[in-house]
N, C-alpha and C positions, 0 to 999 in steps of 0.2 A: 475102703475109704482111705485117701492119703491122711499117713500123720499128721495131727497139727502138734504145734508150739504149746504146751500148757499155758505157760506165761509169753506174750509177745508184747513187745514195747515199739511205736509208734512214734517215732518224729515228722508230725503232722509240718512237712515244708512244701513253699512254693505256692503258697497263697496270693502273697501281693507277684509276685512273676507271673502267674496264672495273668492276673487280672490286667497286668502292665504290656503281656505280649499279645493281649485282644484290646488293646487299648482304652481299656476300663477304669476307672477309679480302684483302688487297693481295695476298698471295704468290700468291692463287690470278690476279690476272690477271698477273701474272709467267711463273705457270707453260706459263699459257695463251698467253702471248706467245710463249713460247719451241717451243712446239705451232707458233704462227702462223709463226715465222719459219724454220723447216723448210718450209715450205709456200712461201715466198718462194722458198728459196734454190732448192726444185727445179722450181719455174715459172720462175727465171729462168734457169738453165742449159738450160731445154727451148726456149725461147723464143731464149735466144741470144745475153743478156746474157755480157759474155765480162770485165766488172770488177763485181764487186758491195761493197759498203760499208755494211755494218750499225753504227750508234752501240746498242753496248749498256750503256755505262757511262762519262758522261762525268767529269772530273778534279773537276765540282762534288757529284758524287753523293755524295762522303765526305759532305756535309753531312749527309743521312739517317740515318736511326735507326739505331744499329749490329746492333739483331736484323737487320733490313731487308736492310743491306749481305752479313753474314754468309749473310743466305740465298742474295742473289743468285747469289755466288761459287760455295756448294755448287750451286744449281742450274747455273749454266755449266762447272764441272766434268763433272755429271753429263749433261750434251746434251750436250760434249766425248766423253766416253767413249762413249756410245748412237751418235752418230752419225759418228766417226770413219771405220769401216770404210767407211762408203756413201762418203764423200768421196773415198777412194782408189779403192772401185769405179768412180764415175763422173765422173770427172779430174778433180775441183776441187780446187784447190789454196788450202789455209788459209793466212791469215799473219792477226798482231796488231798494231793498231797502238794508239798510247800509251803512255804510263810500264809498267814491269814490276817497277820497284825499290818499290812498294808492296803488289805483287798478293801476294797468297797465296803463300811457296814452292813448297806442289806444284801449283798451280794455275798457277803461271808456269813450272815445269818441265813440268807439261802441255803447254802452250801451245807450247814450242819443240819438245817431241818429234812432237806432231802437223804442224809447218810442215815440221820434214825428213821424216815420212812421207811428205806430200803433195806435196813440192817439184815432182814431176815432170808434174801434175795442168795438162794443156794443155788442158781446156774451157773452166775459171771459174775465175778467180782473186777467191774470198771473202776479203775482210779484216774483223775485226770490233773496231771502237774501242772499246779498256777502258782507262780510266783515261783518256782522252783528251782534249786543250783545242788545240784548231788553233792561240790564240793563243803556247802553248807552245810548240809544236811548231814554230813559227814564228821565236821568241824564240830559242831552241836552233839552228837551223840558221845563223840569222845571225849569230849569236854564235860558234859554229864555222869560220863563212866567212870570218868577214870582212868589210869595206868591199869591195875588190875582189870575193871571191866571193860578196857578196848580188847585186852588181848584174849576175852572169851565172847570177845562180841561175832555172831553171825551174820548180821545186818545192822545200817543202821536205823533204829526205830524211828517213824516219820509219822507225825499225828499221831504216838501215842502205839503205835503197832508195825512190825516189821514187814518191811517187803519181799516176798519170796524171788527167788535168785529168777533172773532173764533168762528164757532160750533164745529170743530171737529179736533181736532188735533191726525192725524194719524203716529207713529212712525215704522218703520221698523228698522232690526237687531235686535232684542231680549231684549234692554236695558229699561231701567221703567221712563225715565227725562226727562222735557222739553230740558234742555241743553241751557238757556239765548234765548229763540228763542217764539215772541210773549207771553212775561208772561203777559203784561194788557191785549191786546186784546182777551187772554184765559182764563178770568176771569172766564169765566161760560161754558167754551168749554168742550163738550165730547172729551174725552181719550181713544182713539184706542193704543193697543203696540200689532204688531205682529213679530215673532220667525223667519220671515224669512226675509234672507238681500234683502234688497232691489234691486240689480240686478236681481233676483229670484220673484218679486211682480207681478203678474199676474191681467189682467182686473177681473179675477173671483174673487181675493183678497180684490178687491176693492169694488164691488158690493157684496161681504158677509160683507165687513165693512161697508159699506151703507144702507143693511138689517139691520144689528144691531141698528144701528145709527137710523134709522124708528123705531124699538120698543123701542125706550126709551122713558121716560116722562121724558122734560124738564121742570123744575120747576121754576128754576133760583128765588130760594127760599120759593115759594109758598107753597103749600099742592097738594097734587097728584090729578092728574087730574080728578078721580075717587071720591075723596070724593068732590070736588068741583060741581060736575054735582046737 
């Protein structure tokens, strides 16, 4: 079986593109995405990914239309509520990362009742970034630490618990940027960018990015594996 990614990070793009070059209203490739990214999460748990990282909403989204934002929210409520129970069935374990002091009250009281449902969820640990800005995230921990505790910092801790380092950060919609989403923990992460929007991301998509992903030499500064033997 090809290698997978331990940790693979996800910039779920090309949703309103999706929906704007079929001549659609935006929400519908929203909705469509959110279809899509059910279809991720249980290819990669089958697969054997054992850290997953969905960017669903980062801290610049406020910018957007407020009908836009408002729908978002209710739509992740509602794939909160529909797909909870399967999560506890097949041990993934949910957590959130990002701000929560802007989210929706019941949508952030959501959020925390489903992380202690699934707390004990030893297959997959999903986290999915809402309200998110790495360099935040970043800013905050160091500012908590300290002089001394930045410079023994491994990660920065985000809700309370650190995020283990990216192998592979996989982008969908055709764009070349991280976009403020895990830049420490993508220190030494492979870089996936594929052309198609992410409503359109297919299990085959995924599995030729994880063949790739297998023939690389990770060095994470060394000399190639081949001249080391």
């Amino acid at each position: 079986m090809t290698h997978v990614p331990s940790h693979l990070a996800v910039i779920m793009d090309g949703n309103g593109r999706w929906a704007t070059r079929l001549g659609r209203p935006r929400w519908m490739g929203h909705v469509r995405g959110a279809h899509t990214a059910r279809e991720v999460v249980a290819h990669c748990a089958q697969r054997g990914v054992s850290q997953l990282t969905l960017y669903a909403f980062s801290s610049d989204n406020w910018k957007r239309p407020a009908e836009e934002v408002g729908f978002l929210f209710d739509l992740f409520a509602s794939h909160l509520e529909h797909q909870l129970a399967k999560l506890v069935t097949h041990g993934i374990r949910l957590s959130m990362i990002g701000r929560r002091d802007r989210l929706p009250r019941a949508f952030a009281d959501a959020i925390a009742a489903a992380e202690a449902r699934t707390a004990h969820g030893t297959r997959m640990h999903l986290r999915v970034a809402v309200d998110y800005s790495s360099r935040a995230a970043m800013q905050e921990a160091f500012a908590q630490a300290g002089a001394e505790g930045a410079r023994a910092l491994g990660s920065p801790a985000v809700g309370g618990s650190l995020i283990p380092p990216v192998d592979l950060v996989l982008r969908t919609g055709g764009e070349r940027r991280l976009s403020d989403f895990l830049l420490w923990e993508s220190a030494y992460a492979e870089l996936a960018f594929l052309d198609v929007n992410f409503p359109d991301l297919s299990t085959a998509d995924l599995d030729a990015v994880f063949a790739d992903y297998a023939a690389r030499d990770r060095r994470f500064g060394g000399v190639p594996s081949t001249l080391s033997a």
